[in-house]
N, C-alpha and C positions, 0 to 999 in steps of 0.2 A: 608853697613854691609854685613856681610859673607852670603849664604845663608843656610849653616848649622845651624847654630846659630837659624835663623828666623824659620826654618820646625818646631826644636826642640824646643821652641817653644810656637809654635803654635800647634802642638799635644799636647803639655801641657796645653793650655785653652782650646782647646776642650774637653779632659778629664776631667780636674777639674771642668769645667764651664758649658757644656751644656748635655743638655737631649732631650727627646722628648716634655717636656716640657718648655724647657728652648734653644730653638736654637740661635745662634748669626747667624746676617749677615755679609758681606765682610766688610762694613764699621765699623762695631762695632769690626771686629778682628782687623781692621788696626788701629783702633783709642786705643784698648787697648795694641799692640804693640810697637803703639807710646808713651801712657804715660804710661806706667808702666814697658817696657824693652828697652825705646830712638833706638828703629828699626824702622826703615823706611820702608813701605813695598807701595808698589801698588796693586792693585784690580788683575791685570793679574798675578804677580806672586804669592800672595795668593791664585790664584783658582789652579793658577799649582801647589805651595806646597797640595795642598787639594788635588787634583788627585793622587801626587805621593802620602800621606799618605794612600789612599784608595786602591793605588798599592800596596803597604806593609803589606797590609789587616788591615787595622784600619777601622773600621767599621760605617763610617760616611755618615750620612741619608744628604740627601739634598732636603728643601724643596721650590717646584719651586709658588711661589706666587707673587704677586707684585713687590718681590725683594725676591734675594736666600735666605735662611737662612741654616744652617748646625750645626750639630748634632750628638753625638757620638750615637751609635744604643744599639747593642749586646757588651757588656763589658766582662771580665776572670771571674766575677761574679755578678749575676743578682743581684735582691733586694731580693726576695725571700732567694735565698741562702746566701747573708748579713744578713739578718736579723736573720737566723740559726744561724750561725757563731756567733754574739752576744749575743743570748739566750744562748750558749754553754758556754761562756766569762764570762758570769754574772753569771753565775746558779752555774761551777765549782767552788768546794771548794778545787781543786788542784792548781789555779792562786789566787792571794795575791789580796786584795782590789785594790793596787795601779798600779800592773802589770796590771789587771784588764781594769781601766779608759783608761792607752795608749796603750792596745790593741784594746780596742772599739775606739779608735780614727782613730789609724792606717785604722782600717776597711772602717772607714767613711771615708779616704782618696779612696777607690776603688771605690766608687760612686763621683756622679758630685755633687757640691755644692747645689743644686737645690734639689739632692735628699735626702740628709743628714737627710734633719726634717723627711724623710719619715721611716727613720729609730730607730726612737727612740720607743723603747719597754717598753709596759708596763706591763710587768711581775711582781706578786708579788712571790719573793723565799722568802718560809717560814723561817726565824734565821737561814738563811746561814753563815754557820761561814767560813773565809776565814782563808788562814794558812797566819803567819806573815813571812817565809823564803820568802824576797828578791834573795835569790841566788837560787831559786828553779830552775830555768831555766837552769842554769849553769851548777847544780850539775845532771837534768837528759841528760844536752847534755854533758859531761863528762864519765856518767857511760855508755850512750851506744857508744861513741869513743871505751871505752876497753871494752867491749862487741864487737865491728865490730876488734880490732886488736885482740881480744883475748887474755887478760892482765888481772893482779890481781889489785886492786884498796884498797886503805887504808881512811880510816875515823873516825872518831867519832862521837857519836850517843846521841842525847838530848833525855830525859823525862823530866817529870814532877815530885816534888815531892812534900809531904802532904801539905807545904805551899804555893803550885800552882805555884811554881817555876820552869822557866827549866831548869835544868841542866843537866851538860855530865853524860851520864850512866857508871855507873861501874867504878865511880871513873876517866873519860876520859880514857877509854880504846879506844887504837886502834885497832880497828878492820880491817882486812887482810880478804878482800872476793874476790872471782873468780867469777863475776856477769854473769846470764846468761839472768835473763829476766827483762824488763820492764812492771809490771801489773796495770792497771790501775781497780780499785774495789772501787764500792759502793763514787764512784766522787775523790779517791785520788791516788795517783800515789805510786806502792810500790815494790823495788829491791828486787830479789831473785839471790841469790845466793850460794855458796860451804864455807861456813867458813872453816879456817884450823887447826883452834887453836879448833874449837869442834867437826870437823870432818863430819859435815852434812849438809844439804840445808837449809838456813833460808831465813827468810823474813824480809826488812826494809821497813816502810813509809818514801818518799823522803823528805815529806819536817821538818820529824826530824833530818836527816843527818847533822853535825854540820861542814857547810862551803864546798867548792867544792872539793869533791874527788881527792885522789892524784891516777896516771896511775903510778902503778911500773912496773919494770924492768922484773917479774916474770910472765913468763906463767901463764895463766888461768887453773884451774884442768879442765880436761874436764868435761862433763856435761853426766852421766850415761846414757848411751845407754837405760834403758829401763825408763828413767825419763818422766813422761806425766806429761805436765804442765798443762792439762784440770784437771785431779786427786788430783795435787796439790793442784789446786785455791781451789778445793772442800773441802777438809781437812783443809786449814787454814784459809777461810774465812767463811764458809759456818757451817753445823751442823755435819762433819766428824771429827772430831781430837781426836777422840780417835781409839777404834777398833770397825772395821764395819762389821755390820749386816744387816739381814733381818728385815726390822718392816711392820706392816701393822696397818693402821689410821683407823679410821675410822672418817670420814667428812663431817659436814654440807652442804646438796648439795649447798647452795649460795658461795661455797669453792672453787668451782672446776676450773674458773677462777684462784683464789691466790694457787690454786695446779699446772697447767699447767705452768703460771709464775717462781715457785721457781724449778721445778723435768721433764718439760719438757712435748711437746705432745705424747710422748711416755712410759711414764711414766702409770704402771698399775692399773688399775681403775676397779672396777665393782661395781654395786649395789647392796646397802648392807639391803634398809629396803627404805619405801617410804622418808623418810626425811634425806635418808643420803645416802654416797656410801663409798666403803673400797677404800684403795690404799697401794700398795706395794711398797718399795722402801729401798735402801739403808740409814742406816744412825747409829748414833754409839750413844748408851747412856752415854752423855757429858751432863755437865750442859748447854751448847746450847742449845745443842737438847730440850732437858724439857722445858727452857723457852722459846722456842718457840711453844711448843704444848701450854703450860701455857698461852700464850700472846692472845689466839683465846676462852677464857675464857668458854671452854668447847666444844667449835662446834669441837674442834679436839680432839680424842680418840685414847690412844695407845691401842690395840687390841691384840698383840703378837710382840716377844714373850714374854711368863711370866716372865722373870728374866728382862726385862726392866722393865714391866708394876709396880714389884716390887721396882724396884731399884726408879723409878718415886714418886713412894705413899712413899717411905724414904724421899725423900727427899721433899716433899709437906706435910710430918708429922716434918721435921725438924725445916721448915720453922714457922711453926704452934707453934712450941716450940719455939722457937726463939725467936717469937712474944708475945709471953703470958709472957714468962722470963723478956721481956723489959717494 
């Protein structure tokens, strides 16, 4: 037999097969060479294929006991960093249940057989809902193609409707966008780009996109020279989407942690009374904004200015009526 054939291999049971716990000796390479790939090998040219692998830089431990044994060492990723890698697999609700299963397997291919059980995780993710789009993968390795040629891209777009149905929006409208970013928020993956038919920057969730993006023929619009897509994210995901202002909080000091988290360590702070401190900050009175002061069920106070604080107590007198009408 060739000795091509034989190296290649035999870097392949070492990889798949051995760890630092798990080494093979010369006779157990040559005996699974022999029945499971019909090669022929000897003890002297196995240790020379082993030398020249380790010249290649494979990184194969040798241990000198009784008799040799051998061992792949330092691999492209450890366990540690596996075991990332799957928490990341399981937990996103931007990968499908089923995408899911064969990419945690895939991973389990980068470790040795031996280390595999070592990797199973026991994470509980609280009712992760996973998206059912199969072509997700597709459709986001598609739109950034025409994002890198700089091309317009055509689709159509699923919701849901009252009887939790999904169907195409707007009647299967094709949409004509000039994509410029891929954002990934709050675990799900979402296109922004220049529509032309309404003239301004929107935002899509990928894995509503109905099937994979067509690349047309048509230049991309360019992407406004003074466009900040840090500004952006804040506006559409966040508590900005309407017109913004100064507010200032007023917060339970046990706050100050879930304040630096949402507004930043720079974000302005001082104390306002022994059991609380104020904070300054950007943000626009939207009914976000509200129900997020609303959700902290008093520890957060709008403070100024007045025409929020107003616009607030409308709408927490609305709700009130709302309630007592039903």
């Amino acid at each position: 037999m060739e000795t091509k054939p034989r190296i290649l291999y035999l870097q392949k049971i070492l990889l798949e097969r051995t760890d630092e716990e798990h080494p093979l000796s010369i006779k157990q390479l040559i005996d699974i060479l022999k029945e499971e790939y019909q090669i022929t090998a000897h003890r002297t040219t196995v240790v020379a294929d082993i030398t020249a692998l380790i010249n290649s830089g494979l990184d194969i431990i040798t241990n000198k006991g009784s008799q040799f044994t051998y061992y792949v060492g330092s691999r492209e990723f450890q366990l540690p960093e596996l075991k990332l890698l799957i928490d990341a697999v399981e937990s996103s609700k931007f990968i499908t249940a089923s995408k899911s299963k064969r990419l945690i397997e895939k991973i389990h291919g980068l470790a040795s057989e031996g280390q595999v059980p070592k990797l199973k995780r026991n994470n509980f993710v609280d009712e992760r809902v996973k998206p059912n789009n199969e072509q997700i993968y597709y459709i986001v390795d598609k739109i950034n193609d025409a994002i890198n040629m700089g091309r317009q891209i055509s689709f159509q777009y699923n919701e849901y409707n009252r009887k939790k149905e999904l169907v195409l929006k707007n009647d299967g409208e094709v949409y004509q966008i000039s994509p410029y970013n891929l954002l990934w928020n709050d675990d799900f993956y979402y296109m922004l780009g220049f529509s032309e038919r309404r003239n301004k920057i929107i935002t899509f969730r990928v894995d509503r996109i109905a099937g994979v993006p067509k690349i047309l023929p048509d230049d991309a619009t360019p992407k406004p020279a003074d466009f900040d897509i840090a500004e952006y994210t804040k506006e559409v995901f966040y508590m900005f989407d309407g017109n913004i202002t100064t507010v200032k909080l007023r917060c339970a000091n046990s706050l100050m942690k879930t304040m630096i988290d949402r507004f930043g360590e720079d974000v302005k702070t001082s104390i306002y009374d022994k059991d609380s401190f104020s904070l300054t900050t950007e943000a626009s009175a939207s009914q976000t904004f509200f129900g997020w002061v609303f959700g902290f069920g008093g520890e957060v106070q709008i403070l100024s200015p007045k025409s929020v604080k107003e616009q607030y107590k409308q709408m927490l007198l609305q709700t009130v009526r709302d309630i007592e009408e039903k």
